[in-house]
FIGU-515778 format. One record per residue (C-alpha): x, y, z; residue in one letter. Coordinates in steps of 0.2 Angstrom, whole numbers, plus 5000, padded with zeros to 4 digits. Layout:
N
XYZA;...
This chain:
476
479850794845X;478350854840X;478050924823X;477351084828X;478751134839X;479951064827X;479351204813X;479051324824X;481151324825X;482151434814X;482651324797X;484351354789X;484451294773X;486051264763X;486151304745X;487551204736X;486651024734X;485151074744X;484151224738X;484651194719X;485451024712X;487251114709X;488751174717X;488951374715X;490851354716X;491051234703X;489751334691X;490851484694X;492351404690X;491651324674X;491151524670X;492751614674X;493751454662X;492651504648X;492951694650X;494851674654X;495751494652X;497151574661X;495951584678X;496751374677X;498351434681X;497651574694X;496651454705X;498351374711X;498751534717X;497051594724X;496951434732X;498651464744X;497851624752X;496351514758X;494551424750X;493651584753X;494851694746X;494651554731X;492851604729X;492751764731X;493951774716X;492851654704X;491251754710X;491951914704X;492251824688X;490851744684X;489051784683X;487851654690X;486151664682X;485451584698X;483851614691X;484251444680X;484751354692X;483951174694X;483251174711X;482851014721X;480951024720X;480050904733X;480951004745X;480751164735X;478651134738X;479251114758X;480051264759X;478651354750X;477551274763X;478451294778X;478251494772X;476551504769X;476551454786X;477651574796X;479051484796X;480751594797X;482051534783X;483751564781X;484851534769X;486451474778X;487551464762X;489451424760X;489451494743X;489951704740X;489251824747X;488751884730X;487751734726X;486951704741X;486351884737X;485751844720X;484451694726X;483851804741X;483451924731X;482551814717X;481651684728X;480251764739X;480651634751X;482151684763X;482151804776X;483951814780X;485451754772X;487251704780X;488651654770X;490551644767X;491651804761X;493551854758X;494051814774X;492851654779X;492251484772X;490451474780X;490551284778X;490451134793X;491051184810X;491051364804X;489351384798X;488751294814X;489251424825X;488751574816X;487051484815X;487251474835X;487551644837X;485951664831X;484951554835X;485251424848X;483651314845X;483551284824X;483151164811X;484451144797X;484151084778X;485850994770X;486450864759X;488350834763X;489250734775X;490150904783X;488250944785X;487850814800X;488950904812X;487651034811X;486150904809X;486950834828X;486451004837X;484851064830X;483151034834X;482550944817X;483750884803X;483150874783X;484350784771X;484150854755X;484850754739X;486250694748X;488050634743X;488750434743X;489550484759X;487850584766X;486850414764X;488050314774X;488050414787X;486250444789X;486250254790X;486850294806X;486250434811X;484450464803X;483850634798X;481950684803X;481650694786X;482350654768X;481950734752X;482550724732X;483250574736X;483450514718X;485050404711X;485850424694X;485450274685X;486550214671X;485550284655X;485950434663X;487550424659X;487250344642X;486350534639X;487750614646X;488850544637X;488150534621X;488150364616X;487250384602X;488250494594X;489750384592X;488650324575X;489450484569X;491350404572X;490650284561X;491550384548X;493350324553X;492850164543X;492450264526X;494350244522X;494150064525X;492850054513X;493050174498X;495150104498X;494449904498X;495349864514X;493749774523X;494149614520X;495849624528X;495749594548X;497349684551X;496449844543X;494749814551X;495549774569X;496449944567X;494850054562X;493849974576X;495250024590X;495350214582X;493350204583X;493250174602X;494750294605X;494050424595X;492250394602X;492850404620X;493950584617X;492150624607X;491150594622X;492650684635X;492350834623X;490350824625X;490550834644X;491750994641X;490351074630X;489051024642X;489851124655X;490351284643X;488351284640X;487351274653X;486851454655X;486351394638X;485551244640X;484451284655X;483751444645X;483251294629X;481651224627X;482351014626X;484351054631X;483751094649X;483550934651X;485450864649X;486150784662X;487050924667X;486251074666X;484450964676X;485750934688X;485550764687X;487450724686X;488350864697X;489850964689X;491350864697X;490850694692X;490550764674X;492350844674X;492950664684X;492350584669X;492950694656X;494850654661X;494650474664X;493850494647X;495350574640X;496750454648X;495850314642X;495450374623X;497350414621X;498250254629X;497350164617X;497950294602X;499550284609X;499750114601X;498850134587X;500150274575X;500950454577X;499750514564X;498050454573X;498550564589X;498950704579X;497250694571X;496450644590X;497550804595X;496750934581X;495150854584X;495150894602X;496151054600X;494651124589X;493251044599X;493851154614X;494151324605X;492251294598X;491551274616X;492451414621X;492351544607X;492151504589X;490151464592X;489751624598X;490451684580X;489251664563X;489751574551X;491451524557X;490651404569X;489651304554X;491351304546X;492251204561X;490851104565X;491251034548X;492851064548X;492750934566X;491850764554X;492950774540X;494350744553X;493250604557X;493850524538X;495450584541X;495650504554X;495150324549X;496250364531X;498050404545X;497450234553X;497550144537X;499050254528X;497650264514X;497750424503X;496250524503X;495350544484X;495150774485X;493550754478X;493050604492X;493650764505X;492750904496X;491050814496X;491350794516X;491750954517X;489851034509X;488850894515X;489350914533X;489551114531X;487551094525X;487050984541X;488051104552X;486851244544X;485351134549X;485651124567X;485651324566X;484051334555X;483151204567X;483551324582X;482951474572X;481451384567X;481051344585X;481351534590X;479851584579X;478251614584X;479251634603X;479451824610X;481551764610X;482451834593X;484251764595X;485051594600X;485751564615X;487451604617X;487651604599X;487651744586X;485951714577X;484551794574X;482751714567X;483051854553X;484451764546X;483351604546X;483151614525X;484851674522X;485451524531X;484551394523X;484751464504X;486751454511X;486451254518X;485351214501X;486751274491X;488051184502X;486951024500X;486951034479X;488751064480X;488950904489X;488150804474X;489150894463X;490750864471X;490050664472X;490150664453X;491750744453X;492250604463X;491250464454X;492050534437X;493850534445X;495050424436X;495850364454X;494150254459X;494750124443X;496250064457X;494950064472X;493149994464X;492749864454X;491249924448X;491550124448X;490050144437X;488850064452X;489150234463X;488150354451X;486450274458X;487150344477X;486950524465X;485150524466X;484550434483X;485950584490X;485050724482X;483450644489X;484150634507X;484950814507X;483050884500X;482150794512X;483150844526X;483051024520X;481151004518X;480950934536X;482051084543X;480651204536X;478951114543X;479951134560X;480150924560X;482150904561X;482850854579X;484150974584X;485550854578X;485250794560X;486250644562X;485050594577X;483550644566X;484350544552X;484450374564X;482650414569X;481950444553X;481350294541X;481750374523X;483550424529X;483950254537X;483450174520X;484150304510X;485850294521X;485850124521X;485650104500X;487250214498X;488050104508X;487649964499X;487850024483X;489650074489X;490049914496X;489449814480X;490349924468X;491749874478X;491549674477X;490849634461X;
């Protein structure tokens, strides 16, 4: 056909997939959870009367910003050119009519919009006929495989970012044209997932080391097992909070860029992995003790009611987010049925209270200077920037005192050889703490300090000398 008569046909163009990277009913549905978990329960029933009674339900309980959402942008330029040109677009969506709504209005692009409400899911065969009541010559933009039993009757077919299944079929039956044809590649997922944040897990083994159990296999073998189960439940829970933020994360200068809210992985793969995540991070807990999955249990208990409220309350999410490493150490001291030194648990408590501080300073400090005031989805505002960090400096002193509390503590003459050894961790700690502070206030800290930290020469030595020191105290 020729290309002139082919864009001279009405173009219908999907949404879900197509015009942005996500899916509208899985974005609603993520909302409506994190406003009411009880919605859970209510989709079962809301699914019995039918799929578009399901949506309309989720649309009235969530709001969209679709002025966020990631868009598929080689075929966004098309479109923008197809417009420039005369050509009439519609936007022939099976998301709610509220939706659809929303991006007419917002993009200066469409001229028309179809879509599915209470008593219709505009989707496959069903959007195929209200497009031929329309128009019986047309072009059609999609990216699923319902899609090609529309792409079989129009005059020109575009494949837009399409699905596993989409590709096989266009093996078979090629679209005019393809667009945003991108696959996830593994490091990808290695984002996603944060792999390199498992470092932080690393704390399991500070039992091992601070009771003297590293030289016994049986005890090591047991600490690497509750490292990978608890580092597969950490990265189930990052996937969770992923999904509670990214109304967020799209509104952040660097977070836009996750996996998720780019729209680089879609929202049912992220929740697909998140479960497999989850049955895979207790089997292996469930042969480790009782204790460790009760600990796994707290730990995932408190990660969730953070996502899905205590962050947008001050001060009390600094507390959990602390609160959530030091079950880190718990967790490794269960493992081993060690006995935790008060001191040991007090210093974890103020050192991990002041890096909790940090990450909120370093999104304040990023806010200045930018006509934005608050955080996203977050009780702060660049005012409470000084008040902040006097409250994490304090935090950090206290750590060191709490250090020599524990360095001074009778019970380290059953645990070290060398006790005396762990007063020269007092002063390369005060120097970590200061410079971390200091690098918080040029506006030079990441937003996690324990990535800055694996980033950042003077805390790798400094980290690394502690470590040292503890271990030779320890053997000597």
């Amino acid at each position: 056909m020729d290309e002139n008569t082919a864009n001279s046909t009405t173009l219908y163009v999907d949404l879900d997939g197509t015009f942005t990277k996500t899916d509208l009913l899985f974005e609603s549905l993520v909302i409506a959870i994190k406003n009411n978990p009880l919605v859970l329960l209510w989709c079962f029933l809301w699914l019995l009367k039918g799929r578009s009674y399901f949506k309309c339900q989720l649309a009235a309980r969530a709001n969209v910003e679709t002025s966020l959402l990631p868009l598929n942008e080689e075929f966004y330029l098309f479109l923008q050119q197809e417009k420039a040109n005369g050509r009439k677009l519609i936007l022939a969506t099976a998301s709610d009519t509220k939706f659809a709504e929303k991006i007419y209005n917002h993009y200066d692009l469409f001229d028309d919009y179809i879509c599915s409400d209470i008593n219709t899911n505009l989707k496959g065969k069903a959007k195929l006929l209200r497009i031929q009541t329309l128009d019986q010559k047309f072009s059609y933009a999609g990216n699923s495989d319902q899609d090609f039993v529309i792409f079989e009757q129009c005059e020109h077919s575009y494949l837009v970012n399409p699905t596993r299944k989409a590709k096989q079929l266009a093996k078979k039956s090629p679209p005019s044209r393809t667009f945003d044809q991108v696959d996830v590649a593994k490091l990808v997922w290695v984002k996603q997932l944060r792999v390199q944040q498992w470092v932080k897990n690393g704390l399991l083994f500070v039992p091992l080391i601070v009771s003297g159990l590293f030289v016994n296999e049986r005890e090591i073998g047991l600490t690497i097992l509750g490292f990978i189960s608890f580092s597969l439940l950490a990265s189930a829970t990052y996937i969770i909070n992923d999904l509670f933020d990214l109304e967020s994360d799209r509104s952040h200068i660097r977070k836009k860029n996750r996996p998720l809210a780019a729209g680089t992985i879609s929202i049912i793969d992220g929740m697909a992995a998140a479960g497999m995540l989850f049955v895979v991070a207790f089997s292996i807990a469930s042969q480790l003790n009782g204790l460790f999955i009760t600990v796994l249990v707290s730990y995932l208990g408190l990660t969730l009611t953070y996502s899905l409220k205590i962050k947008q309350f001050i001060g009390i999410d600094v507390i959990a987010l602390a609160s959530l490493y030091t079950l880190r150490i718990i967790a490794g001291a269960v493992l081993l049925d060690v006995t935790l030194s008060f001191w040991l648990l007090s210093f974890s408590m103020f050192v991990f209270f002041s890096l909790a501080i940090i990450k909120r300073c370093t999104e304040l400090k990023s806010l200045m200077g930018t006509a934005r005031t608050n955080t996203s989805g977050r009780d702060y505002h660049v005012d409470d920037y000084l008040v902040l960090m006097s409250i994490g400096t304090s935090s950090a002193m206290l750590s060191v005192l709490m250090f020599c509390f524990y360095v001074n503590s009778n019970v380290l003459s059953n645990q070290y050889q060398q006790p005396q050894l762990l007063w020269l961790v007092v002063p390369a700690l005060c120097y970590w703490m200061m410079r971390m502070w200091i690098k918080v206030h040029r506006g030079e800290m990441h937003d996690d300090p324990i990535v800055f930290s694996l980033k950042d020469r003077g805390s790798l030595m400094t980290i690394g000398f502690m470590g040292v020191i503890a271990v030779v105290a320890q053997i000597l």
